[in-house]
N, CA, C and O atoms as a GROMACS GRO file, in nm:
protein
  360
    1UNK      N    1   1.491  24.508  36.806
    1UNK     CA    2   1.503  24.387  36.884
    1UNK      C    3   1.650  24.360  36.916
    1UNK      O    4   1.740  24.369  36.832
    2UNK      N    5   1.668  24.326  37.046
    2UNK     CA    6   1.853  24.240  37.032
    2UNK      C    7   1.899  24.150  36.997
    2UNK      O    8   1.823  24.059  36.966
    3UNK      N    9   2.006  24.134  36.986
    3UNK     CA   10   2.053  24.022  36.906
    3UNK      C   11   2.077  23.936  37.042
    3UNK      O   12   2.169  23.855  37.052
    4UNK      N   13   2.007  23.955  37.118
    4UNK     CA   14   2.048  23.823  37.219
    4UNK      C   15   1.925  23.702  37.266
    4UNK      O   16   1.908  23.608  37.344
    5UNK      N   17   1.848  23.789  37.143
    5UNK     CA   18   1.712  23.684  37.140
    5UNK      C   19   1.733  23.600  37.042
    5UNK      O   20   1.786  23.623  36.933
    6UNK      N   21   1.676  23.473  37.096
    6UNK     CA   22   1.653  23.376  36.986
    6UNK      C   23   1.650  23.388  36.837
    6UNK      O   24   1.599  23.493  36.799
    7UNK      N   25   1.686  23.315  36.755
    7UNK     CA   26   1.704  23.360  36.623
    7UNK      C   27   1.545  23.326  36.559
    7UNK      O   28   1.536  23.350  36.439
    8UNK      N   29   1.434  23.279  36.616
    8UNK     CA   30   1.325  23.281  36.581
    8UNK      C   31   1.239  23.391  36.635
    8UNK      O   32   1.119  23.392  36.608
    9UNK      N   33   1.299  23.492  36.716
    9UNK     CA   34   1.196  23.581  36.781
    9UNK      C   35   1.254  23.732  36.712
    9UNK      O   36   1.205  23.843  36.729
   10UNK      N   37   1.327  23.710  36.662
   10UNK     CA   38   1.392  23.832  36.578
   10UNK      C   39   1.345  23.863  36.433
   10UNK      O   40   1.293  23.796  36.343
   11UNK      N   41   1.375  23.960  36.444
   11UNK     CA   42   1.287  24.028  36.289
   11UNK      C   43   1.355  24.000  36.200
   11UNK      O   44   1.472  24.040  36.200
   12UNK      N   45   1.308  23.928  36.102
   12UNK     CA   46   1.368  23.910  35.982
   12UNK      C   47   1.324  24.041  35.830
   12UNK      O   48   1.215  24.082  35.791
   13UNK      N   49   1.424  24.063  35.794
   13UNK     CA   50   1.412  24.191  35.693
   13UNK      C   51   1.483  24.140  35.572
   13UNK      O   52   1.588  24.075  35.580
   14UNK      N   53   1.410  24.178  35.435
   14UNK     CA   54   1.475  24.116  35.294
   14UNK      C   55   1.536  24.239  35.242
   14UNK      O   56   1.464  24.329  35.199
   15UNK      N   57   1.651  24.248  35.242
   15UNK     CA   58   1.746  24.366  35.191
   15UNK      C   59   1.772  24.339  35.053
   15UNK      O   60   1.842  24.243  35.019
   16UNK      N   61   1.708  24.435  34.956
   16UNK     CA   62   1.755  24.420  34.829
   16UNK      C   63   1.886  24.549  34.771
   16UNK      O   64   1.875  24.672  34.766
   17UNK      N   65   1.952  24.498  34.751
   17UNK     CA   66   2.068  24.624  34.706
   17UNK      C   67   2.021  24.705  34.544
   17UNK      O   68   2.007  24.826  34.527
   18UNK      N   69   2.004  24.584  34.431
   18UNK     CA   70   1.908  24.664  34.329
   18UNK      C   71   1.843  24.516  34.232
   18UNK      O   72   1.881  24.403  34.200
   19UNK      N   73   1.753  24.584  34.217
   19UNK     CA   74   1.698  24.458  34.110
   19UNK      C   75   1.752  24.426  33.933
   19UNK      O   76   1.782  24.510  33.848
   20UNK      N   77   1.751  24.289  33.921
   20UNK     CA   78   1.807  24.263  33.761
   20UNK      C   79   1.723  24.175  33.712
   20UNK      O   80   1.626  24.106  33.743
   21UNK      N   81   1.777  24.195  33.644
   21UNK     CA   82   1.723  24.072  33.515
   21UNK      C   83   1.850  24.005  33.479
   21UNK      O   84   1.958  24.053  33.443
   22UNK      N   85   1.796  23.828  33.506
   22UNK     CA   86   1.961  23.751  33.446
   22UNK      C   87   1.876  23.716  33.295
   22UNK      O   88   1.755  23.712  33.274
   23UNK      N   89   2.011  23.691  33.188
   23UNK     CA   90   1.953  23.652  33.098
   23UNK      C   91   1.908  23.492  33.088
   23UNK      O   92   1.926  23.409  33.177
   24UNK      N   93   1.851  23.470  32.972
   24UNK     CA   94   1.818  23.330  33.042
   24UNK      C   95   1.854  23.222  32.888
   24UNK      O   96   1.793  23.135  32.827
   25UNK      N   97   2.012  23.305  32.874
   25UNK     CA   98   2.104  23.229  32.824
   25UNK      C   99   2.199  23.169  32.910
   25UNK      O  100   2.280  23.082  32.877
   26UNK      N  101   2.185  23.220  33.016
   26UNK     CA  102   2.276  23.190  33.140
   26UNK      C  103   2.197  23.112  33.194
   26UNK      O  104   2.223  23.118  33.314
   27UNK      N  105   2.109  23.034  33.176
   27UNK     CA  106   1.993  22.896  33.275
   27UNK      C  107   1.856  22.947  33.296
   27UNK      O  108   1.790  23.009  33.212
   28UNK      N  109   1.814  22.911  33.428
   28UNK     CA  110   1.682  22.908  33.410
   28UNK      C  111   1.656  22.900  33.556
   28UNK      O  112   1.752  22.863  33.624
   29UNK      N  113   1.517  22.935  33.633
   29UNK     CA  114   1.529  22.949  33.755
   29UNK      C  115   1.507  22.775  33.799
   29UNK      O  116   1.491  22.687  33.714
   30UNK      N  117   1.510  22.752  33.941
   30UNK     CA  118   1.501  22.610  33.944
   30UNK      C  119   1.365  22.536  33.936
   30UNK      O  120   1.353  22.416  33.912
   31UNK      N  121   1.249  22.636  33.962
   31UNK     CA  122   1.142  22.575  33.963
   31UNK      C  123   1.121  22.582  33.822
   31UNK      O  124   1.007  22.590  33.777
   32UNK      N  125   1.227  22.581  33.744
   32UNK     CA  126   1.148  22.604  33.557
   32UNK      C  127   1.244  22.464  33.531
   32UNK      O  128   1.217  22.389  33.436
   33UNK      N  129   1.327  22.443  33.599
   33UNK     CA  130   1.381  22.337  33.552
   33UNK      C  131   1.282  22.137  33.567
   33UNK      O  132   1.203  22.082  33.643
   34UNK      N  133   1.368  22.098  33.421
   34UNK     CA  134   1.294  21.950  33.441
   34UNK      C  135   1.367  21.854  33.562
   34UNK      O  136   1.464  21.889  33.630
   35UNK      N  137   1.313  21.754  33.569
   35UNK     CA  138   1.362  21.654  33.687
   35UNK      C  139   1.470  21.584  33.652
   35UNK      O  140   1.540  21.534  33.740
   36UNK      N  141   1.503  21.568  33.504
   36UNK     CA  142   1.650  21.494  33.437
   36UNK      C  143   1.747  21.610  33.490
   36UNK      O  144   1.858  21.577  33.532
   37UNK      N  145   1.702  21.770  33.492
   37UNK     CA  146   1.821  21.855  33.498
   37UNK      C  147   1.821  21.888  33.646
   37UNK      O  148   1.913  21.961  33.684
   38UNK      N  149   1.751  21.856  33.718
   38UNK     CA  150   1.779  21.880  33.836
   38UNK      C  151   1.812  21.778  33.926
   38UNK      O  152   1.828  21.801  34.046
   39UNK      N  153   1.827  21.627  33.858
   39UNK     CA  154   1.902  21.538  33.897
   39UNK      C  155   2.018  21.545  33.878
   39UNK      O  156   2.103  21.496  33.953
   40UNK      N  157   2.049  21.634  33.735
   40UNK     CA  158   2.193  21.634  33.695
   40UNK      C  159   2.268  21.745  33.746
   40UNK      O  160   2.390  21.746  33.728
   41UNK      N  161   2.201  21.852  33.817
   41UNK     CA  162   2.309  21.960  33.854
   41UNK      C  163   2.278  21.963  34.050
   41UNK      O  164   2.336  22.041  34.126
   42UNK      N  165   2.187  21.871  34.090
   42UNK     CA  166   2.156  21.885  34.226
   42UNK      C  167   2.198  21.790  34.281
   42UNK      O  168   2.274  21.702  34.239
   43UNK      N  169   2.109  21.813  34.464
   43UNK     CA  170   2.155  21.717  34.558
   43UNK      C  171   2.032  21.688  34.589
   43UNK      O  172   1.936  21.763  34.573
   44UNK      N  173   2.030  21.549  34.646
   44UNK     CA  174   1.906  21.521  34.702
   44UNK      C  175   1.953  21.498  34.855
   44UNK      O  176   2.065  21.457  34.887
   45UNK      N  177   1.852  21.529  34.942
   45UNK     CA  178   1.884  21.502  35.105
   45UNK      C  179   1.797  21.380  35.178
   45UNK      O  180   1.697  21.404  35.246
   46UNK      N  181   1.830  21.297  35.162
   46UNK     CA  182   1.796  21.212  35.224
   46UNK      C  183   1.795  21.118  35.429
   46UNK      O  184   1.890  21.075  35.496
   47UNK      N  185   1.709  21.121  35.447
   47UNK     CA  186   1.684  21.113  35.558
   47UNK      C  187   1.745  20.966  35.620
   47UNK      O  188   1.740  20.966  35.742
   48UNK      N  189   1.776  20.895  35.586
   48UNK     CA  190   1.853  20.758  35.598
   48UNK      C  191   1.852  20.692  35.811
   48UNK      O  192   1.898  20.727  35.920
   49UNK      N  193   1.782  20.603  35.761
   49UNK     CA  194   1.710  20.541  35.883
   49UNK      C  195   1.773  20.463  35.905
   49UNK      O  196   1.836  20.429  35.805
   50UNK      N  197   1.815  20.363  36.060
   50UNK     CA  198   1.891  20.271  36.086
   50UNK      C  199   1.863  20.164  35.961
   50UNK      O  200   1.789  20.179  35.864
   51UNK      N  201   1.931  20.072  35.992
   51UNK     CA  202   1.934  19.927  35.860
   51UNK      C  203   2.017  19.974  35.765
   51UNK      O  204   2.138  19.994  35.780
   52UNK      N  205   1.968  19.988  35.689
   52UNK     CA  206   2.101  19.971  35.551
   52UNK      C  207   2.174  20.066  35.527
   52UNK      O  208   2.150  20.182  35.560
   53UNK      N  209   2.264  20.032  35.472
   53UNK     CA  210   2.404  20.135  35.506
   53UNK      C  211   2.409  20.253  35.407
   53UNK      O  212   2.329  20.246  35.314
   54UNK      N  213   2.476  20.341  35.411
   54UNK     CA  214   2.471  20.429  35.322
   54UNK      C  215   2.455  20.451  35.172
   54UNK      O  216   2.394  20.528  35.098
   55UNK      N  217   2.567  20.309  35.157
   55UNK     CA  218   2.615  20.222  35.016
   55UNK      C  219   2.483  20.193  34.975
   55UNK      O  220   2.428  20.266  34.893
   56UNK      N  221   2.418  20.082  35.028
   56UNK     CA  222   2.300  20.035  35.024
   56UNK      C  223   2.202  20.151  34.942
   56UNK      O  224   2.166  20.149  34.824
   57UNK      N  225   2.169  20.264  35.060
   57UNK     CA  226   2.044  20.366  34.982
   57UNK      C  227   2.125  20.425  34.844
   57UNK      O  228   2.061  20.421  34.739
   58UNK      N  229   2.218  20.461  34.843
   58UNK     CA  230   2.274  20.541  34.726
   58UNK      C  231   2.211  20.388  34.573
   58UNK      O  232   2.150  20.395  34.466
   59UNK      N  233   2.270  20.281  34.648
   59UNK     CA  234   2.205  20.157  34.504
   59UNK      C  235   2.080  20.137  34.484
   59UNK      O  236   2.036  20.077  34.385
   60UNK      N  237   2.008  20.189  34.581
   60UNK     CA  238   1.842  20.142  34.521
   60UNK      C  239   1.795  20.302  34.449
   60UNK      O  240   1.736  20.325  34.343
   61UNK      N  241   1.840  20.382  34.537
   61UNK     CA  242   1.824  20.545  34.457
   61UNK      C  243   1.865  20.527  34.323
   61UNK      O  244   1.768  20.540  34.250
   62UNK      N  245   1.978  20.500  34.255
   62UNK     CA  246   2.058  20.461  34.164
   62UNK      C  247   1.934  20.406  34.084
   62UNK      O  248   1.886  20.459  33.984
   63UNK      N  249   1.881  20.260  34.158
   63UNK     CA  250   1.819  20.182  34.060
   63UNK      C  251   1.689  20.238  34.016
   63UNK      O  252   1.646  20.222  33.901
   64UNK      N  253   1.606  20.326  34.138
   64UNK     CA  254   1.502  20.365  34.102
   64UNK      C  255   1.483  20.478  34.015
   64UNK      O  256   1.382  20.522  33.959
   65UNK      N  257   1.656  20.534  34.018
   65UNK     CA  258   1.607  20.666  33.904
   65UNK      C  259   1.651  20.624  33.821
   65UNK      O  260   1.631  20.707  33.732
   66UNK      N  261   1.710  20.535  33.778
   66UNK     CA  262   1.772  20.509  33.629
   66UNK      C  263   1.892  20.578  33.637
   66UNK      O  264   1.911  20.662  33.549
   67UNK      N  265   1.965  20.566  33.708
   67UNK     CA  266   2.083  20.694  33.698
   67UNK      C  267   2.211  20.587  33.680
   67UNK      O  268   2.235  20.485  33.744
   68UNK      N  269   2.288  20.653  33.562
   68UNK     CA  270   2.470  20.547  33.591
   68UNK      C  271   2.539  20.574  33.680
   68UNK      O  272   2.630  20.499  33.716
   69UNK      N  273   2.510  20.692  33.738
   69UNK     CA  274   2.633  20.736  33.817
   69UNK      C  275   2.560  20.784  33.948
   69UNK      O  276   2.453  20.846  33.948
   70UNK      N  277   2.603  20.764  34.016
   70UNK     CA  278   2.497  20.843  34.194
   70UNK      C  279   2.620  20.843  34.350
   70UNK      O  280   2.685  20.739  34.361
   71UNK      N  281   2.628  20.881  34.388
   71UNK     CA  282   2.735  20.941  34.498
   71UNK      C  283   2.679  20.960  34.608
   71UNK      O  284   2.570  21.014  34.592
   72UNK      N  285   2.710  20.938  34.734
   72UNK     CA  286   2.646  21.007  34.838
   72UNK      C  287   2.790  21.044  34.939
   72UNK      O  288   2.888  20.972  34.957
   73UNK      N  289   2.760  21.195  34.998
   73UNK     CA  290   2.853  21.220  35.080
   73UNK      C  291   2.882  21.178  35.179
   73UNK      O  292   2.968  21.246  35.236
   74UNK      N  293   2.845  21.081  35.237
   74UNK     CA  294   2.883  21.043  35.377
   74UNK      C  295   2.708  21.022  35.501
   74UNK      O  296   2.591  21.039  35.468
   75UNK      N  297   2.755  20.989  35.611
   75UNK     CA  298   2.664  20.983  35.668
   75UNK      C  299   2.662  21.077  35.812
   75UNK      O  300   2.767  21.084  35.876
   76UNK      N  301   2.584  21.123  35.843
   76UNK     CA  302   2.612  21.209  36.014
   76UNK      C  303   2.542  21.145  36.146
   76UNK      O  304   2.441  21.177  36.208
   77UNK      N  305   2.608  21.072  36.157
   77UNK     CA  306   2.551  21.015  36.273
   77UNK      C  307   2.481  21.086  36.410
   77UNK      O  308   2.503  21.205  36.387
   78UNK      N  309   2.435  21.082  36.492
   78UNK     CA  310   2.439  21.084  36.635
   78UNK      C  311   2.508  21.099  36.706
   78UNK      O  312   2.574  20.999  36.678
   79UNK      N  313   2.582  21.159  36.822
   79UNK     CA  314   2.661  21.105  36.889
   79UNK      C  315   2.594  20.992  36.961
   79UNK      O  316   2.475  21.010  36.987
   80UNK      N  317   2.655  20.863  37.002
   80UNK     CA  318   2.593  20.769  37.079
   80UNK      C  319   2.504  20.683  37.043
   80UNK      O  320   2.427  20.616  37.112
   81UNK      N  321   2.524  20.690  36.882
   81UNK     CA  322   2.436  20.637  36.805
   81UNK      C  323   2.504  20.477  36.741
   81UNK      O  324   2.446  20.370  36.725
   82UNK      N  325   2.660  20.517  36.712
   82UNK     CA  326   2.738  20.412  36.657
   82UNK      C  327   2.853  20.390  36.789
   82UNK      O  328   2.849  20.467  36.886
   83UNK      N  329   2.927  20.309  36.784
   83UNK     CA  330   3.015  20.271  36.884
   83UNK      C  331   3.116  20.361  36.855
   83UNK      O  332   3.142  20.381  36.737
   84UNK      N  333   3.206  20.443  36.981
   84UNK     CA  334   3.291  20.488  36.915
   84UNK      C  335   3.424  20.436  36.919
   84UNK      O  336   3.471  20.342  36.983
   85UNK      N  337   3.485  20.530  36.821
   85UNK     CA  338   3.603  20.480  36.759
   85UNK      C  339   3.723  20.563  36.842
   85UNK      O  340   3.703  20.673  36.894
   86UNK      N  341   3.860  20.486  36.846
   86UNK     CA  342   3.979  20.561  36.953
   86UNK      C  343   3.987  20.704  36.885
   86UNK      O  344   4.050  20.772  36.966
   87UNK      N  345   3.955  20.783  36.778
   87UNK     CA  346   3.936  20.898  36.686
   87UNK      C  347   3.825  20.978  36.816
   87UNK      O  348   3.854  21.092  36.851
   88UNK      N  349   3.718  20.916  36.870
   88UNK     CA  350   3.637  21.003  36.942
   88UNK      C  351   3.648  21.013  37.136
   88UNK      O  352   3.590  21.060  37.234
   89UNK      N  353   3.782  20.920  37.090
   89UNK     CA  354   3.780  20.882  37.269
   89UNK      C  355   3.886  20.987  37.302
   89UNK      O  356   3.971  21.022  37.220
   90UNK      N  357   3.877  21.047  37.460
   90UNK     CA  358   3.928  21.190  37.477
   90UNK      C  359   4.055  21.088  37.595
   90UNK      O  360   4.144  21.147  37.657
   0.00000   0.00000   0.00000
Protein backbone atom coordinates (compact mmCIF):
# COMPACT_ATOMS: atom_id res chain seq x y z
CA UNK A 1 0.00 0.00 0.00
CA UNK A 2 1.39 3.83 -0.16
CA UNK A 3 2.04 5.88 2.23
CA UNK A 4 -0.07 8.50 0.67
CA UNK A 5 -3.20 6.84 1.81
CA UNK A 6 -4.97 7.66 4.72
CA UNK A 7 -3.59 6.42 7.89
CA UNK A 8 -6.82 4.29 8.37
CA UNK A 9 -6.67 2.54 4.97
CA UNK A 10 -3.13 1.31 5.47
CA UNK A 11 -1.95 -1.89 6.75
CA UNK A 12 -1.11 -2.05 10.03
CA UNK A 13 1.70 -4.83 10.98
CA UNK A 14 2.92 -5.78 14.77
CA UNK A 15 6.73 -6.07 14.51
CA UNK A 16 8.18 -7.99 17.26
CA UNK A 17 12.10 -7.81 17.45
CA UNK A 18 12.23 -10.81 20.27
CA UNK A 19 10.10 -11.88 23.05
CA UNK A 20 10.83 -11.58 27.10
CA UNK A 21 9.83 -12.07 30.13
CA UNK A 22 10.00 -8.87 32.63
CA UNK A 23 10.40 -9.91 36.07
CA UNK A 24 7.69 -9.05 38.18
CA UNK A 25 9.94 -7.58 40.77
CA UNK A 26 10.09 -4.79 38.48
CA UNK A 27 5.84 -4.17 38.70
CA UNK A 28 3.15 -5.63 37.25
CA UNK A 29 1.19 -5.28 34.02
CA UNK A 30 -1.53 -2.51 34.23
CA UNK A 31 -4.53 -4.50 33.97
CA UNK A 32 -3.12 -6.50 37.23
CA UNK A 33 -2.86 -3.38 38.90
CA UNK A 34 -5.41 -2.06 41.84
CA UNK A 35 -7.32 1.32 41.43
CA UNK A 36 -5.30 3.01 44.62
CA UNK A 37 -2.11 2.16 42.30
CA UNK A 38 -3.28 3.29 39.30
CA UNK A 39 -4.49 6.46 40.73
CA UNK A 40 -1.12 6.81 42.14
CA UNK A 41 1.18 6.27 39.13
CA UNK A 42 -1.53 7.45 36.30
CA UNK A 43 -3.48 10.00 34.42
CA UNK A 44 -6.93 10.28 34.07
CA UNK A 45 -8.39 12.09 30.77
CA UNK A 46 -11.08 13.86 31.27
CA UNK A 47 -13.50 15.29 28.91
CA UNK A 48 -14.36 18.74 30.62
CA UNK A 49 -17.54 20.46 29.29
CA UNK A 50 -18.31 24.21 29.19
CA UNK A 51 -19.28 25.58 32.97
CA UNK A 52 -16.85 24.97 35.45
CA UNK A 53 -13.46 25.70 35.19
CA UNK A 54 -10.72 23.47 35.20
CA UNK A 55 -9.90 24.26 39.00
CA UNK A 56 -13.41 23.44 39.69
CA UNK A 57 -13.34 19.56 38.05
CA UNK A 58 -9.81 18.78 39.44
CA UNK A 59 -11.89 19.69 43.31
CA UNK A 60 -14.80 17.54 42.97
CA UNK A 61 -12.43 14.65 41.32
CA UNK A 62 -10.26 15.32 44.41
CA UNK A 63 -13.38 15.03 46.60
CA UNK A 64 -14.88 12.07 45.01
CA UNK A 65 -11.76 9.99 45.12
CA UNK A 66 -10.59 10.74 48.41
CA UNK A 67 -7.36 11.91 47.08
CA UNK A 68 -4.93 14.81 49.08
CA UNK A 69 -3.27 15.72 46.31
CA UNK A 70 -4.80 15.92 42.46
CA UNK A 71 -3.32 18.23 39.57
CA UNK A 72 -4.63 18.80 36.28
CA UNK A 73 -2.54 19.93 33.29
CA UNK A 74 -4.20 22.57 31.77
CA UNK A 75 -7.08 22.86 29.47
CA UNK A 76 -7.21 22.72 25.31
CA UNK A 77 -9.55 24.71 24.13
CA UNK A 78 -11.08 25.23 20.64
CA UNK A 79 -10.02 27.68 18.57
CA UNK A 80 -13.03 30.18 18.74
CA UNK A 81 -14.17 28.74 21.62
CA UNK A 82 -12.72 31.38 24.31
CA UNK A 83 -12.08 35.06 23.39
CA UNK A 84 -8.83 35.64 22.18
CA UNK A 85 -6.03 36.98 23.79
CA UNK A 86 -3.27 39.77 22.03
CA UNK A 87 -0.87 36.20 22.41
CA UNK A 88 -3.31 34.81 19.46
CA UNK A 89 -3.87 37.96 17.48
CA UNK A 90 -1.59 37.96 14.20
Amino acid sequence: MSSKQPPWRREIKLVVKREAETSPEYGKPPNMRSVAELLNMGTVNLDKQRGPTSHEVAHTVKKILGLQQLGHGGTLEKFGEIPPSPAYCL
